[in-house]
matplotlib code that plots the C-alpha trace (Angstrom):
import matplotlib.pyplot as plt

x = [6.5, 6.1, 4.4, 5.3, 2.0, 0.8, -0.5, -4.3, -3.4, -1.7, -4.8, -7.4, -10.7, -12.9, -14.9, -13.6, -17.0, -18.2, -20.6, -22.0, -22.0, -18.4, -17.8, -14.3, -14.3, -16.5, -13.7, -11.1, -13.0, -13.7, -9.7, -8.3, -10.6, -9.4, -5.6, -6.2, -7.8, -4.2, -2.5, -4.4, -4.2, -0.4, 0.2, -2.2, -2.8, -6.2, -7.0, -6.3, -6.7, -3.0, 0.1, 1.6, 5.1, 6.0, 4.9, 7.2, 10.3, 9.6, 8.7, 11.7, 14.4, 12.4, 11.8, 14.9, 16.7, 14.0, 15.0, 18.7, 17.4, 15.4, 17.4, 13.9, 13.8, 12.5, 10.7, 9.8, 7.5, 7.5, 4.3, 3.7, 0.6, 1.2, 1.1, -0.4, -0.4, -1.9, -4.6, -5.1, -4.6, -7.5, -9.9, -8.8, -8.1, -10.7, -11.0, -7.5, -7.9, -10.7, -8.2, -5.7, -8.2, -9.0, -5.2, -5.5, -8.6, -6.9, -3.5, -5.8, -7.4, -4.2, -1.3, -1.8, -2.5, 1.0, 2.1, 2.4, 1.0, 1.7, 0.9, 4.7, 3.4, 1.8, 1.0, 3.4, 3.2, 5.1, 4.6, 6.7, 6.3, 7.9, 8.9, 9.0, 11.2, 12.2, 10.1, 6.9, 7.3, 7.3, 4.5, 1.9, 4.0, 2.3, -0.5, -1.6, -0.4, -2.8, -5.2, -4.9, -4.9, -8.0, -10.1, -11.1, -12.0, -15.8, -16.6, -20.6, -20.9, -17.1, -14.5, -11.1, -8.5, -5.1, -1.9, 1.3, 4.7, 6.2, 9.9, 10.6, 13.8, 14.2, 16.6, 18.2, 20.4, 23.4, 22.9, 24.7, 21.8, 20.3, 16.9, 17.2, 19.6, 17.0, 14.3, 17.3, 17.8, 14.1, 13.2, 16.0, 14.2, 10.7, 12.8, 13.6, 9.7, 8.9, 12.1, 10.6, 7.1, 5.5, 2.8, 5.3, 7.3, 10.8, 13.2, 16.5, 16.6, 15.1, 17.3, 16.3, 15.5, 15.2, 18.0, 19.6, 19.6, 21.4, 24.2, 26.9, 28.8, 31.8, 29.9, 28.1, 31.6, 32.5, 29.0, 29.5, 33.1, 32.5, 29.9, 32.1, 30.6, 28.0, 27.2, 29.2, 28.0]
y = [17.3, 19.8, 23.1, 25.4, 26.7, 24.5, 25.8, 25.3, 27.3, 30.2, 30.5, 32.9, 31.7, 35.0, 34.7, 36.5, 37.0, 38.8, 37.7, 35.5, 31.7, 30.6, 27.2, 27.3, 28.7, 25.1, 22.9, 25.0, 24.2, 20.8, 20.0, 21.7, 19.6, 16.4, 17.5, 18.3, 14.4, 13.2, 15.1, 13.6, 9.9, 10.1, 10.7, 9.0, 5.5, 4.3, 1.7, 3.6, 7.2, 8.1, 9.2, 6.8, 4.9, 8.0, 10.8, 9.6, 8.8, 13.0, 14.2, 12.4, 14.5, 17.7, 16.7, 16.2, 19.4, 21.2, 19.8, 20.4, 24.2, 24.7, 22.9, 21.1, 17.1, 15.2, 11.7, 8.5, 5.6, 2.3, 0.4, -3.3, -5.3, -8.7, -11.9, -10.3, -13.3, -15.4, -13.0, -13.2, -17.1, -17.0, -14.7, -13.6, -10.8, -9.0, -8.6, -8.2, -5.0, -4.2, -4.6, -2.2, 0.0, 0.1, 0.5, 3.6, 5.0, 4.8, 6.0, 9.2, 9.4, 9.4, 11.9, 15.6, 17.5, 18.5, 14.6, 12.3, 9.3, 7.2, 3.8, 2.1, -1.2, -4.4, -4.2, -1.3, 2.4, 4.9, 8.5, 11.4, 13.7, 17.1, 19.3, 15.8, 15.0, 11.0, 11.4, 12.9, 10.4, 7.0, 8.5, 9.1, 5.6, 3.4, 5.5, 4.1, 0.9, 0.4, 2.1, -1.2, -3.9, -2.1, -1.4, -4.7, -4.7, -5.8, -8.3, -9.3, -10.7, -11.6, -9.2, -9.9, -8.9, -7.0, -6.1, -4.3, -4.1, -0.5, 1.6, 4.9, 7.0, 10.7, 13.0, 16.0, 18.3, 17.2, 13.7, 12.4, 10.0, 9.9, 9.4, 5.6, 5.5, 6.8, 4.2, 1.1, 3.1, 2.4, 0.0, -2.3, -0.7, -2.5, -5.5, -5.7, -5.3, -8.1, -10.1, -9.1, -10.6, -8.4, -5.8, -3.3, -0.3, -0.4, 3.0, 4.1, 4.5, 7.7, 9.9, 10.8, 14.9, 14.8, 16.9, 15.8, 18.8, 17.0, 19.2, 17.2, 18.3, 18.8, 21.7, 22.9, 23.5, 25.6, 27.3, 29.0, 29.5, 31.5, 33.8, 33.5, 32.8, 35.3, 34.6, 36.7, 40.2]
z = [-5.6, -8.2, -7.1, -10.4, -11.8, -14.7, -17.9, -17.3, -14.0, -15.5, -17.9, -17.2, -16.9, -18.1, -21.8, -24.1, -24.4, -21.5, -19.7, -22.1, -21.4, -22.9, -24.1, -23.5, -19.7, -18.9, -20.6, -19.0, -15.5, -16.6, -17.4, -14.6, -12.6, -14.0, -13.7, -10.1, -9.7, -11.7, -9.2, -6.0, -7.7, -8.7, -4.6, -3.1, -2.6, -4.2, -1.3, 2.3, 1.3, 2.2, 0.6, -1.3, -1.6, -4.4, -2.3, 0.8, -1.3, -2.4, 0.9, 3.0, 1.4, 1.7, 5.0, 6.0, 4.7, 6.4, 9.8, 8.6, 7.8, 11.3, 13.6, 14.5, 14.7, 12.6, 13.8, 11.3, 11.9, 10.4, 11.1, 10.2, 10.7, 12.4, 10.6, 8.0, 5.7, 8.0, 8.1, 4.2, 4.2, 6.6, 5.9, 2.6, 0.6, 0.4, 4.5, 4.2, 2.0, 5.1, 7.6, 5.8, 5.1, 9.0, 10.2, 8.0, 9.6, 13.2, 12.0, 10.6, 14.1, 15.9, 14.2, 13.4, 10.2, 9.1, 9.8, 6.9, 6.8, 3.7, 3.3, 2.3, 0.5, 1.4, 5.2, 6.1, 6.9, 7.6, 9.1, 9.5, 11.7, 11.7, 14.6, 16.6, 18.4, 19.9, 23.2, 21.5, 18.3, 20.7, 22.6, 19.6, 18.6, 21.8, 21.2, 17.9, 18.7, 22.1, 19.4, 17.0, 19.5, 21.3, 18.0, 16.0, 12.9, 12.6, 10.4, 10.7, 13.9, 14.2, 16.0, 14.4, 16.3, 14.7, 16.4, 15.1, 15.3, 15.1, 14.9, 15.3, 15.7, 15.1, 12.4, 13.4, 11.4, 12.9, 11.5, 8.7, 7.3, 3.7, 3.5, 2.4, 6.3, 7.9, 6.8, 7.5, 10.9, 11.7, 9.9, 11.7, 15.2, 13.5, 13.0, 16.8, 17.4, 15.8, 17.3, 20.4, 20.0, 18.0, 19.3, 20.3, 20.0, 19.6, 19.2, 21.0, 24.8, 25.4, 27.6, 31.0, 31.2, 34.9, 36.7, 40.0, 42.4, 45.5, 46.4, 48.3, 51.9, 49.7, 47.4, 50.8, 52.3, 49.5, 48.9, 52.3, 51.7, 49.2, 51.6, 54.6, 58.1, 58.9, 62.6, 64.1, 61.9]

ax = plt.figure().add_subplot(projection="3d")
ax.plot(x, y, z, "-o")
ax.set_aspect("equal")
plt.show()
């Protein structure tokens, strides 16, 4: 992801004219319109409306060292639509690019702005979410998936039900992955989804943050050792 200042943007857009109208301030406007389209096309992928396979494998590194940088976690999501081929054998391509096309919508619907939602190729997805960590990231994870299997895509008077298998797992800066680790480390949690039946979310066992506060006869003894017996002052 290249953000240096290109040439059309470096160019300054008064006439050298004045105020008069100035052919070459329109075909400056014009061009750095179209480069701006290039830009959005290059990245984005023409069918859902998200990032593309290209921008992920840019954005992952970045990602990555950032969460290295701010000592903030770093969550993936893998997301693949069930039986996707069966869907296409059935109802064909064409609702299959629907159905895609819907997935995207909801995925939109569910994660934040700074998330990044790309669509990885053929029927899978994947979103990164910054500053999220493993709790947070399988939470919005059930979230979309309940989202799916609630939300079918309409299709005249038919309701066509879709389901989806999902992993997540979470980076931090103490982590020795590369990016192409990372995606195996989730995408073998996906695999378990779909071992598992399908429709689900799979990730690491999330650890419990509740705190035991029992205190034992053994620590009470020594609590009011430590204070001394006060009945008699």
């Amino acid at each position: 992801m290249d953000s240096s200042p290109s040439f059309i943007d470096s160019v300054s857009l008064s006439c050298p004219q004045g105020d008069m109208p100035c052919k070459f301030q329109q075909e400056l406007e014009l061009l750095r319109k179209e480069i701006d389209s290039l830009k959005e096309q290059v990245r984005t992928d023409a069918l859902t409306g998200l990032y593309n396979f290209r921008f992920f494998s840019d954005a992952l590194p970045l990602e990555m060292e950032r969460a290295r940088r701010s000592f903030q976690p770093l969550s993936l999501i893998i997301l693949d639509i069930d039986h996707f081929k069966m869907f296409n054998d059935r109802w064909g391509h064409e609702l299959g690019n629907q159905a895609l096309v819907h997935i995207a919508k909801l995925i939109g619907l569910t994660f934040r702005k700074l998330d990044l939602a790309c669509r990885f190729g053929g029927e899978e997805f994947v979103i990164l979410l910054p500053n999220t960590d493993l709790r947070q990231a399988s939470q919005v994870a059930e979230r979309l998936r309940e989202a799916i299997a609630s939300t079918p895509l309409k299709y005249g008077q038919e309701s066509i039900s879709i389901t989806a298998s999902i992993g997540v797992d979470e980076f931090r800066g103490n982590h020795s992955d590369s990016p192409e680790g990372f995606v195996e480390r989730v995408d073998a949690w996906l695999y378990q989804a779909k071992h598992a039946g399908r429709n689900c979310v799979k990730g690491p066992q999330i650890e419990s943050t509740e705190t035991i506060s029992t205190v034992t006869l053994e620590e009470k003894d020594a609590l009011f050792g430590v204070f001394g017996d006060t009945t008699d002052q």
